[in-house]
N, C-alpha and C positions, 0 to 999 in steps of 0.2 A: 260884590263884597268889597269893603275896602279894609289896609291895612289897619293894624292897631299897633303901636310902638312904645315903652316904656322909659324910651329914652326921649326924654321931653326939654332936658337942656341941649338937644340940638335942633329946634325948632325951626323946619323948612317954613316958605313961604306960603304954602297951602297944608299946613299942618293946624287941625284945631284943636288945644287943649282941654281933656275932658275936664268943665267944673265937677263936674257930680261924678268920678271915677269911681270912687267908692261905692255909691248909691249903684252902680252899672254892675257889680260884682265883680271889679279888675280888681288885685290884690297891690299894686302900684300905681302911684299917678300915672298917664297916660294919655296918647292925644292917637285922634285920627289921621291916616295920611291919605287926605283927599286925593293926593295925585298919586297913587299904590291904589289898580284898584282890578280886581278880576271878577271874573264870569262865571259863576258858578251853575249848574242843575238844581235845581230847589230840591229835586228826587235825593240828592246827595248830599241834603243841610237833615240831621239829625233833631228833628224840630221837638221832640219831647224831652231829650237830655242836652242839650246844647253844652260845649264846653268853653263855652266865651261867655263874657258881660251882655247886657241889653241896654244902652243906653236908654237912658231919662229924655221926656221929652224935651226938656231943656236944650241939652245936647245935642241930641237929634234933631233940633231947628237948627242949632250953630254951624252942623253938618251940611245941612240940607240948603243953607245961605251962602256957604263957601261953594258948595258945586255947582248953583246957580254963579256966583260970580265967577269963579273958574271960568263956567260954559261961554259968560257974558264978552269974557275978557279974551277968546276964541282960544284957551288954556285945552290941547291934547292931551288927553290918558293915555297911556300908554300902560297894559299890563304888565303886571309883575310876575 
């Protein structure tokens, strides 16, 4: 699972800004904090009521290219 942060004018260097925030169901602009990221139980994610957004698939590539570069660029997680 990774972060989600509403504070978007302090934009880390592996932060990605949701384009389609709105479309995701966040009530605020909002970005991803690639480098904020935990381990969760799927047994322990509420999959029929969920109380967060779903990113767009849009988004969720923008996501999914910063973690591969992270990875690329030998970038450690470190959880939150």
């Amino acid at each position: 699972m990774l972060r989600v942060t509403k504070n978007v004018k302090r934009q880390a260097e592996y932060d990605v800004i949701l384009d389609d925030w709105h479309e995701a169901g966040l009530r605020l602009p909002s970005a991803v904090r690639c480098d904020k990221m935990m381990a969760v139980d799927e047994s322990d994610v509420d999959w029929e009521e969920p109380k967060w957004g779903r990113l767009t698939p849009h988004d969720a590539m923008r996501v999914v290219e910063m973690l591969h570069h992270m990875h690329n660029d030998g970038v450690v997680v470190k959880p939150f």
